[in-house]
N, C-alpha and C positions, 0 to 999 in steps of 0.2 A: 528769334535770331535774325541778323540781319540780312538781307539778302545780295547788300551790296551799297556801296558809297558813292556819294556826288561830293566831287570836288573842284573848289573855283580857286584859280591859282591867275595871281595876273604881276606883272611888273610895275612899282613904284616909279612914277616921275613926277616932278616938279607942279606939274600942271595938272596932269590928269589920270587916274587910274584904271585902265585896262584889264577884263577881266576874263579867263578863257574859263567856260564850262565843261567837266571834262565827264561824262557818266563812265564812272568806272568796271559797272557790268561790263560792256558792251565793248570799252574804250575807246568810243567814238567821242570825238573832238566838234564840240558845235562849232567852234571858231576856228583863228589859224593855226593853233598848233600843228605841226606837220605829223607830228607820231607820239602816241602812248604804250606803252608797252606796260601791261597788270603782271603784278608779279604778287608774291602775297604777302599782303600786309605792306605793300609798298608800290609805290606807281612809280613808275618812269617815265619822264618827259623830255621830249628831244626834238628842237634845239633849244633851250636858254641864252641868254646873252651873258657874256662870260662876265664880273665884275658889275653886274647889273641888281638892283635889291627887287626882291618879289614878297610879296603876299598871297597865303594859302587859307583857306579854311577848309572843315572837315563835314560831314554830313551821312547817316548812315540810312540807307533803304531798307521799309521791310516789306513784306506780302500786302498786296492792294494798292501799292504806293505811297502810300504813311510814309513818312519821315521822323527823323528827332531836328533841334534847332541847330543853328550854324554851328559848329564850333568858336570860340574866341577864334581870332587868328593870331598867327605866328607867320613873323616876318624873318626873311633869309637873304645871306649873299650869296651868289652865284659866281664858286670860284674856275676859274681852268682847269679841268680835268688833269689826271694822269697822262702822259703820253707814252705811246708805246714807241723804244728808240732800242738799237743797239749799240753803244758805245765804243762796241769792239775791243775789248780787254786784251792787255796784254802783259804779261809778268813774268820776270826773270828774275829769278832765287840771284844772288850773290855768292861767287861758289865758297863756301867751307863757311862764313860768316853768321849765315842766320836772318840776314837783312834780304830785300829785295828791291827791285826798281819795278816798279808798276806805270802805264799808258793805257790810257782812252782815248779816245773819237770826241769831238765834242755834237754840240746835236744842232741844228740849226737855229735860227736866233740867239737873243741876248743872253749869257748864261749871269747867273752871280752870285753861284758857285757848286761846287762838290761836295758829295760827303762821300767817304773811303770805308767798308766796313770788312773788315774780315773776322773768321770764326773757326772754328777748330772741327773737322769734316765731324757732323752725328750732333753738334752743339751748335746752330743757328741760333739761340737765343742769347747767347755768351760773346759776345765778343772778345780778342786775345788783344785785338787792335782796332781804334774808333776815329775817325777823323770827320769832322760838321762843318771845318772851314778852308778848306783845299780851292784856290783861284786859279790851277792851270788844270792841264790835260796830264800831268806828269806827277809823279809822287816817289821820293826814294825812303824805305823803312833803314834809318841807321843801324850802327854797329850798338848804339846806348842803346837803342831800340831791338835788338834782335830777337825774333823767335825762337823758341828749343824747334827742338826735332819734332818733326810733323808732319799729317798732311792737312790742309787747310783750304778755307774758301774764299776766294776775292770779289768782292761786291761793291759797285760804283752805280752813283746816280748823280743827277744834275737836277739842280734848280734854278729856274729861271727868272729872270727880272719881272716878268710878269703874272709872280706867284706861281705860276704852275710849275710841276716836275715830273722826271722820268720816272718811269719802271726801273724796279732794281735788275730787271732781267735776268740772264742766265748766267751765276755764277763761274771764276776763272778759275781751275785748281794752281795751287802751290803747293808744294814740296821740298819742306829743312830737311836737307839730308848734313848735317855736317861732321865730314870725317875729323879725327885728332891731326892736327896740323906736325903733331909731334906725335910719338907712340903713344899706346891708350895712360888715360891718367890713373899711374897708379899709387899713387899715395892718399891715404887713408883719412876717411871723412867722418868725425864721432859727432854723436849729440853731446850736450853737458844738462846744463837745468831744462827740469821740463815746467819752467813758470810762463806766463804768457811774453816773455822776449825771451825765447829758450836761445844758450848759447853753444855753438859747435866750436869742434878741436880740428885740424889738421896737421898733418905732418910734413917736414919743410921738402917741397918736391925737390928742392937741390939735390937733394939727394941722389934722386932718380934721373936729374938734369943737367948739362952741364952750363947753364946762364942759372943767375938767381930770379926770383919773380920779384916783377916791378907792381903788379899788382894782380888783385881778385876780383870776383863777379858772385852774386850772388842771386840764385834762382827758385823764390818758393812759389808752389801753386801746390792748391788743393789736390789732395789725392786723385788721379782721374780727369783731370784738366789742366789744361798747358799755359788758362789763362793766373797772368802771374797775379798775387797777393800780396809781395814783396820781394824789391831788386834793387841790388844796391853793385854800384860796378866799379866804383874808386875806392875799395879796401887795400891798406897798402900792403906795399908786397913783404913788408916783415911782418906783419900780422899770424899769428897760428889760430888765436881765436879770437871769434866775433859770439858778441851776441846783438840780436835783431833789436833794433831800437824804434821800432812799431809793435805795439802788443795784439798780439794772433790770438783767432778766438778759439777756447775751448772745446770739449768734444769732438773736437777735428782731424782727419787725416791728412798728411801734407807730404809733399815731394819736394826735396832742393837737391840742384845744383851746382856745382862748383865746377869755376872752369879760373886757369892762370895765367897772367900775360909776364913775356917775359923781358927782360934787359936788352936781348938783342933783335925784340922785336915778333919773335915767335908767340905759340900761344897753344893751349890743350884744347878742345875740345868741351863739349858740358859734360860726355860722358853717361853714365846711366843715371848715375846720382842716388839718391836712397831716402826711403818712407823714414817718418817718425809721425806719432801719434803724439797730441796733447788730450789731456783728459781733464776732469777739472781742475783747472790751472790754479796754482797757488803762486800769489805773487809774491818773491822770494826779496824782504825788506834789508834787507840784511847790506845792500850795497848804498842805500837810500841815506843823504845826512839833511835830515828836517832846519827849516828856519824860526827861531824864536821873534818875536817882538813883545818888549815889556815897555807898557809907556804907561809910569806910576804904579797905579795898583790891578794893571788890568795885563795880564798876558796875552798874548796871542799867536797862533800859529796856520800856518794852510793844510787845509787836511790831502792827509796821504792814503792812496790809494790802495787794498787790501788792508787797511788798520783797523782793529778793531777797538782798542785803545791806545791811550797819550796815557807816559809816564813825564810830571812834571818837578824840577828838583831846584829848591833855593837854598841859598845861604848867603848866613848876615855876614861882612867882614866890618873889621871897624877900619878909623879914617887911614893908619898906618897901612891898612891890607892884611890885616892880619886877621884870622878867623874865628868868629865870636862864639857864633851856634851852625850846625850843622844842621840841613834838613826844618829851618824855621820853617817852610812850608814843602810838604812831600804828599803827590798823590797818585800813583802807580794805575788808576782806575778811568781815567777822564774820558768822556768821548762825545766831548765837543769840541769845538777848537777856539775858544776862549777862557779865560778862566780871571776870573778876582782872587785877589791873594790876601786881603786884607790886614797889611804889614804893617806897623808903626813905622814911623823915622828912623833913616837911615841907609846904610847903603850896600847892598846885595850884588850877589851873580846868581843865574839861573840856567840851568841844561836842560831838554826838553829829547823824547825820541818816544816811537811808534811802536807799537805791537801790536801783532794781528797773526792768523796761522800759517803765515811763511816766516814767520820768526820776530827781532825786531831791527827797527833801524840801528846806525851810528846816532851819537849822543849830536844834539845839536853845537855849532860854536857856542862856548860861555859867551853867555850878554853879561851886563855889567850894566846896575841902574841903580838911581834910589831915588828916595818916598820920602 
């Protein structure tokens, strides 16, 4: 076992190579280095030249002073460290909106640029909100942008011109508190299909309201987490149902919700909102109308997603348009998305549509070809 490592580390230049001896037992430094610090399995050397290339090899000690051979080496840049800075964070919720205006300090020297993270208190690995290319000291989260209801954390760092960057330091708290700008929303929030763009019903808050709604917002995020998975916020306002036109993944738990802006300006709240479960999603075909392509004797189509087969349906008509045979080529079983038909002369229309276990599609437009 070894007893201990000798290691030569020196800085690359143009002209000449510089090597510092450094015995790692001891961590005494034959040359200039000013300080080694052993730490295990890892040395420390301090100072380097920031943006400077060095050269390292390895060597390990054993009892009597035996050695093994150099290691190859391995060549390194020498970047800027971390710096430690406080930015001085500073944030103000928006009141009843959901949005905030956030400030920092900038740090001394050239910056070029920010990055903004924030995270939902307990979730630091999640972000709810990401920003990588922020060029001031100042940042406002929009009304498109709002968070739900929360407490959350504000994290700012700087990077600077000369490669280096700050610590993220000591996170800001935020706090969505946002009350109903109107009385609480009570009009009524259904699921409908549960396929992976499951769609929901509501009931027209006019009722409950005296403005009509000029438009919706829509808010889903995993069970448990505020960060969204899907937000759409110009639904309009005669709308009763939507369904999601991103397909959400299976076995999932999920939270939305719904909040109305209104004609004269007013607006509800997001409210509690309400779970639904997707399970194994069946993708429901049924709304889906497939495109044929026939050029001569070769059909063709783009496959659809959830199908487990193509039903494909021809007939001959003659030159009047009038219909000769019915079903000259019929094949309810296909599932690839080409097909030769093998038709003598003459001239055809063909329908084409999908089946799989959400059901099947609409029949395609009639095409109209001939061979």
């Amino acid at each position: 076992m070894a007893t201990g490592y000798n290691i030569w580390l020196g800085e690359k230049t143009p002209s000449a190579t510089r090597f510092e001896r450094i015995n790692v037992v001891s961590g005494h430094t034959e040359t200039s280095i000013s300080s080694a610090q052993l730490l295990p399995w890892r040395l420390q050397v301090d100072p380097l030249t920031d943006h400077a290339s060095y050269r390292v090899w390895v060597q390990a000690v054993f009892p009597f002073e035996s050695t093994t051979d150099w290691s190859a080496n391995r060549d390194f840049l020498k970047l800027p460290d971390e710096f430690q800075t406080s930015l001085g964070l500073s944030v103000s919720p928006t009141q009843d909106t959901g949005s905030a205006f956030i400030q920092w300090g900038a740090p001394s020297g050239q910056v070029e640029r920010y990055e903004l993270f924030i995270n939902e208190v307990g979730h630091r690995a999640t972000p709810v909100y990401h920003r990588t290319d922020l060029n001031s000291t100042e940042h406002r989260i929009e009304a498109n942008e709002a968070l739900p209801e929360g407490e959350y954390e504000v994290w700012v760092r700087a990077f600077m011109a000369d490669g280096s960057r700050s610590r993220w330091g000591n996170p800001a708290p935020l706090t969505i508190d946002i009350p109903d700008v109107r009385s609480a929303m009570n009009f009524s929030l259904f699921t409908g299909s549960q396929d992976s763009t499951p769609e929901f019903y509501w009931s027209d808050p006019a009722l409950n309201y005296p403005a009509p709604a000029s438009r919706y917002e829509i808010y889903i995020s995993v069970e448990g987490s505020s960060a969204p998975v899907y937000r759409r916020s110009e639904i309009p306002g005669e709308t009763r149902m939507y369904e999601v036109d991103t397909p959400l993944a299976g076995n999932t738990s999920y939270h939305i919700w719904l909040r109305v802006f209104f004609t004269d300006g007013s607006r509800t709240g997001w409210g509690q909102g309400r779970t639904f479960t997707l399970g194994n999603v069946v993708d429901d075909l049924g709304h889906i109308v497939p495109q044929l392509t026939v050029d001569g004797n070769t059909a063709s189509w783009a496959a659809i997603s959830g199908a487990a087969s193509y039903e494909l349906w021809v007939n001959r008509y003659g030159t009047d348009g009038s219909l000769l045979q019915s079903r000259v080529f019929h094949n309810a079983a296909l599932t690839t998305t080409t097909q030769t038909l093998l038709l003598s002369p003459g001239t055809f229309r063909g329908w084409l549509r999908a089946m799989g276990p959400g059901g099947a599609t609409q029949w395609s437009p009639a095409v109209n070809f001939t061979v």
